[in-house]
N, C-alpha and C positions, 0 to 999 in steps of 0.2 A: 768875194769869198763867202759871208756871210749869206748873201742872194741866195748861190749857188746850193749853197747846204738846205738851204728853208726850202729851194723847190724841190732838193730829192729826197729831202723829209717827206715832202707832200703828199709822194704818192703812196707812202705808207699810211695815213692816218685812220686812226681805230680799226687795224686790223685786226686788233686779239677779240676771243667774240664775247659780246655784251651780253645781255638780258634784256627782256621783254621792260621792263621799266626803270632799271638803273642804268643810266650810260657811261660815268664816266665817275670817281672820286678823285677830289684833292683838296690836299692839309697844306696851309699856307702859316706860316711865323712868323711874325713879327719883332724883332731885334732890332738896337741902336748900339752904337757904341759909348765908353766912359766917354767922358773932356770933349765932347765933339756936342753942338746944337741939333737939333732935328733938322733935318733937310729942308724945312721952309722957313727956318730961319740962318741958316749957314750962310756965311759968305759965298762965294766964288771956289774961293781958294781953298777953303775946310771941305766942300762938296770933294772936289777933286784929290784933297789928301783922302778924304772917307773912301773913296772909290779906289783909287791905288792899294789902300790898304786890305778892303774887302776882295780885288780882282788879286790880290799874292797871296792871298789867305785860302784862297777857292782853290788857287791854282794846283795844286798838289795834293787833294783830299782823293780819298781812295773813292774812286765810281764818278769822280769831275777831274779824272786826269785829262782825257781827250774830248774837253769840254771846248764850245768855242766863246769866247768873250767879243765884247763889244762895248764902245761909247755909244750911247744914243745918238749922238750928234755924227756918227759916223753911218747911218745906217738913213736909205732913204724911206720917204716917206710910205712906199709899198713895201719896206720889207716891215717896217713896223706894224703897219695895216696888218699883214699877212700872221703877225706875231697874237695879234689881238684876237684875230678869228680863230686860233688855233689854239687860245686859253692861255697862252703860254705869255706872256704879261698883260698888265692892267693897261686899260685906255689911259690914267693918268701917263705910269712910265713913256708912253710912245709921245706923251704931249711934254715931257720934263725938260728941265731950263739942263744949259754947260752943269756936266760933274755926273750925271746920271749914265749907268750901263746895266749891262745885263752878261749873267753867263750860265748857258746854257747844256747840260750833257747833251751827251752823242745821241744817245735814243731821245733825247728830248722827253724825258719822264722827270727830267728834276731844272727845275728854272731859278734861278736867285734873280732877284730884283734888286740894282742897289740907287741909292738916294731917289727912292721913290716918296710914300710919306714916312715914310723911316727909310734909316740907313740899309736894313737889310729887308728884306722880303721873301723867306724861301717857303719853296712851295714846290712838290711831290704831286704827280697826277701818275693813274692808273683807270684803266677800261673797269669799265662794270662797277658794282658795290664792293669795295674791298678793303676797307678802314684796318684792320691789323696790317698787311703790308706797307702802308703806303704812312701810316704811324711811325709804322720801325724804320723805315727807309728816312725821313723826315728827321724822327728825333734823331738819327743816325749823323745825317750830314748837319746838326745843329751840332753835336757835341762834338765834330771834326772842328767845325768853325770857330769855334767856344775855346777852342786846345790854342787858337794862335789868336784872337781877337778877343779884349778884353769888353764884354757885355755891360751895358746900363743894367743894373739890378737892385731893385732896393726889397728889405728883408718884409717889410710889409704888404707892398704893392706889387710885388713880382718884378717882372721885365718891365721896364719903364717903354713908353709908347709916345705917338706922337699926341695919337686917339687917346684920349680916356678908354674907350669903348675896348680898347686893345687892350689893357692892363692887365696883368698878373702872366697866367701863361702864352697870352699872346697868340694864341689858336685860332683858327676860324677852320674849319673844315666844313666841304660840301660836299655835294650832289648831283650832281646833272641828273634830271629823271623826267622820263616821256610819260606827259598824264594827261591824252588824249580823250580817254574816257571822263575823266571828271572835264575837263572843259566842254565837252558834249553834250554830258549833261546838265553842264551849268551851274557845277557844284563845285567850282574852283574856288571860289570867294568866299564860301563857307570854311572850306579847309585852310585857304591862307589866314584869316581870320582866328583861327582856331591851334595855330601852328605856332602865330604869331602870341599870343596868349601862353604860350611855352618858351618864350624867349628863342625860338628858330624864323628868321628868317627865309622870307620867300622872293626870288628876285627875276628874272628874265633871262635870259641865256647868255647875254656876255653882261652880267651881271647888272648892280645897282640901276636903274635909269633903264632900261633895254627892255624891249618885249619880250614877249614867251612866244617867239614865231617856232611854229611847226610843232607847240603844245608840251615844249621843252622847259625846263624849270629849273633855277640853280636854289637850293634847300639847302641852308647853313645856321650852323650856332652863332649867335649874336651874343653872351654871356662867354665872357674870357676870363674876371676875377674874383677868387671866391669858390673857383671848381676845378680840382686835376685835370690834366691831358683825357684820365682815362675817364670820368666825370663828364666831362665834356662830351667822348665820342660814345658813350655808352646812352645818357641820355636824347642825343642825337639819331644812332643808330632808333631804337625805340619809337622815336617821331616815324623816325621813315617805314618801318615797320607799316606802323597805323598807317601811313599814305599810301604805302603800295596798295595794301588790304583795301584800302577807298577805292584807289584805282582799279584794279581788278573785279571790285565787288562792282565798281561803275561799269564796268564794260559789260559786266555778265547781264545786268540788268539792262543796259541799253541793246543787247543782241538778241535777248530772251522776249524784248516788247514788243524791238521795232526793227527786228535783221534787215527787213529790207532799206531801210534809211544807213545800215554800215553798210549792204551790199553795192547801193547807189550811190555811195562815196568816193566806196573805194573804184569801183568802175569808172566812174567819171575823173576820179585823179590819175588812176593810169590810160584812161585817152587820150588826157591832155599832156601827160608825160610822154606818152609818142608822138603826138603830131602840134605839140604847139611852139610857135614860129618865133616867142616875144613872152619873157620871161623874170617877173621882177624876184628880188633873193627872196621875200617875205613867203611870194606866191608860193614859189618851187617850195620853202621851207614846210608847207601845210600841204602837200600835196606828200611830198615825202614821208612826211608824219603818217600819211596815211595808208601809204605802203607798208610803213614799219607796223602799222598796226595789222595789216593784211598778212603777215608773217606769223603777225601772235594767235591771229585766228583762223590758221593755217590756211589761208587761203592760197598764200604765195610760199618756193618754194624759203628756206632758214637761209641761205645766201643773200637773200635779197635787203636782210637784215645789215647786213656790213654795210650792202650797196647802198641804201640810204644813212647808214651813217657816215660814213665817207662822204657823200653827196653834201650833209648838208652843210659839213665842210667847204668844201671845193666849189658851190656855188654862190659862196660870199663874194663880194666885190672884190678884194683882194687878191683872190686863190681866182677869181676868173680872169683878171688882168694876169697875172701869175704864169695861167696856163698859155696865154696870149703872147707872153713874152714882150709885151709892152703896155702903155698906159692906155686906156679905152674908156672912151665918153659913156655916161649911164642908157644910152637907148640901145649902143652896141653890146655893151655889155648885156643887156636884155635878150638879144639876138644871140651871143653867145651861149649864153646858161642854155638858152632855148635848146641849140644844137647839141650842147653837150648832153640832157636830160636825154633828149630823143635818141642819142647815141647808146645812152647805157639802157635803156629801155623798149629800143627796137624789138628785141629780140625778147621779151619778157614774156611769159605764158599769161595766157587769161587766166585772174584771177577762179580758182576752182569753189565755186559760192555753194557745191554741196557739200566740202569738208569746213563751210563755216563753222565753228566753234572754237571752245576757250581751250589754247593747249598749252594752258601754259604749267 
């Protein structure tokens, strides 16, 4: 049943349209309950009261009525995989001991995590840059959850956590954002450095630990106590501001120097997105990057914009056994991404290199 749902989820993924450098936001909370331990010190049996308790609490909130739940321990190892690539829970959750689940709305724009390193974990995603929505949606389904499950809270420290780092409001909101330009010109490391210095985090696409394959970046607040909700996303917001402005200011000056090193990029990525036979995720991932960049400086037609965001979805490991309809060794899987790229890019126009510039 579960399976089922996540592959005809699949082919919807980042339909609504994005932006030239924000991809995607999500506000994640952080909640435990009173009289219960933290999840990695719980028993057995407190895990699975926690969960019972969190999974009837969900169950009936306005906008997670035709939500689907699930035990971790019920779910195989590809539909977890599938769950990771998709943003929609942490690599920890897919790895948690008996007592851990997940329940997830219908659109799949609102996830709860539960005994992951806290009892709860809810988390709001939406396409593009969109912090007011996706705020209101979030604190929306905490104060459902709040109305039937009695919260860890103490008057000093806020919402108790498992993290220190989590304390007070319990917030962490991000970013997915495509910053092609600054990694180009090699100016990534000044701005994570610089970012970092502001108490925002900078991290790799499926977060902590992970690379920034195809020049994708997840930008998040790291300071939880000590600052409101609106505190939080307003100082944040502001960060990203200044990053876009990096980014953009980088691309103008990288096409303004040296066009023909973006024109010979971007041509050489869509060759090899047509005819190439053998295909690893990382590769495809910077290859598509540079599609999506070929979009912003209109070279390609603003369709092609989705089509690499979906892509870089769908040629994860997961979402390529997914489409295979069973498990596949990593050289075939190579083989497949290969065929899938050439499928969606058969038919792609030569990038038009006299409407090169910035349109954005």
């Amino acid at each position: 049943m579960f399976h089922a749902i996540l592959k005809a989820a699949g082919k919807s993924i980042r339909r609504s349209k994005a932006t030239p450098v924000a991809l995607s936001t999500r506000i994640r909370l952080a909640r435990n309950l009173n009289d219960f331990p933290f999840p990695g010190r719980a028993e057995t049996s407190q895990r699975r009261e926690i969960l019972s308790k969190c999974m009837g609490a969900l169950g009936d909130l306005r906008g997670m009525s035709d939500s689907v739940s699930s035990e971790m321990d019920d779910l195989s190892d590809l539909d977890k995989q599938i769950l990771v690539e998709q943003h929609l829970i942490s690599p920890e959750l897919s790895q948690a001991d008996d007592g851990a689940g997940l329940v997830l709305s219908k659109d799949r724009s609102c996830c709860v995590m539960i005994n992951e390193e806290d009892h709860l974990r809810i988390q709001v995603l939406r396409n593009g840059l969109d912090f007011g929505n996706v705020w209101k949606k979030a604190n929306a389904l905490d104060v459902g959850i709040e109305s039937n499950l009695d919260y860890a809270y103490d008057g000093d420290l806020g919402f108790l956590t498992a993290c220190p780092t989590n304390l007070g409001t319990g917030l962490r909101a991000s970013v997915m954002m495509h910053l092609p330009g600054l990694v180009m010109s090699k100016n990534m490391d000044k701005v994570v450095n610089a970012v970092n210095q502001l108490g925002i985090a900078v991290r790799g696409i499926f977060g902590e630990g992970s690379d920034a394959s195809g020049s994708v970046f997840q930008i998040s607040n790291q300071q939880t106590l000590g600052e409101s909700e609106s505190d939080i996303l307003e100082r944040l917001s502001k960060t990203l501001a200044k990053v876009t402005e990096q980014e953009l200011n980088a691309r103008s000056k990288l096409f303004g120097e040296s066009p023909t090193r973006i024109l010979d990029k971007v041509g050489r990525a869509l060759s090899i997105l047509r005819g190439a036979w053998l295909m690893q995720s990382a590769e495809g991932m910077d290859y598509l990057s540079l599609v999506r960049l070929a979009v912003d400086l209109g070279m390609l037609p603003e369709k092609f914009r989705s089509v690499a965001d979906r892509l870089m979805i769908e040629i994860q490991p997961g979402h390529v056994q997914l489409s295979a309809g069973r498990l596949v060794e990593p050289d075939e899987r190579d083989v497949l991404r290969a065929e899938m790229l050439r499928g969606e890019f058969k038919k792609a126009p030569d990038p038009d290199f006299g409407k090169g510039e910035l349109t954005l």
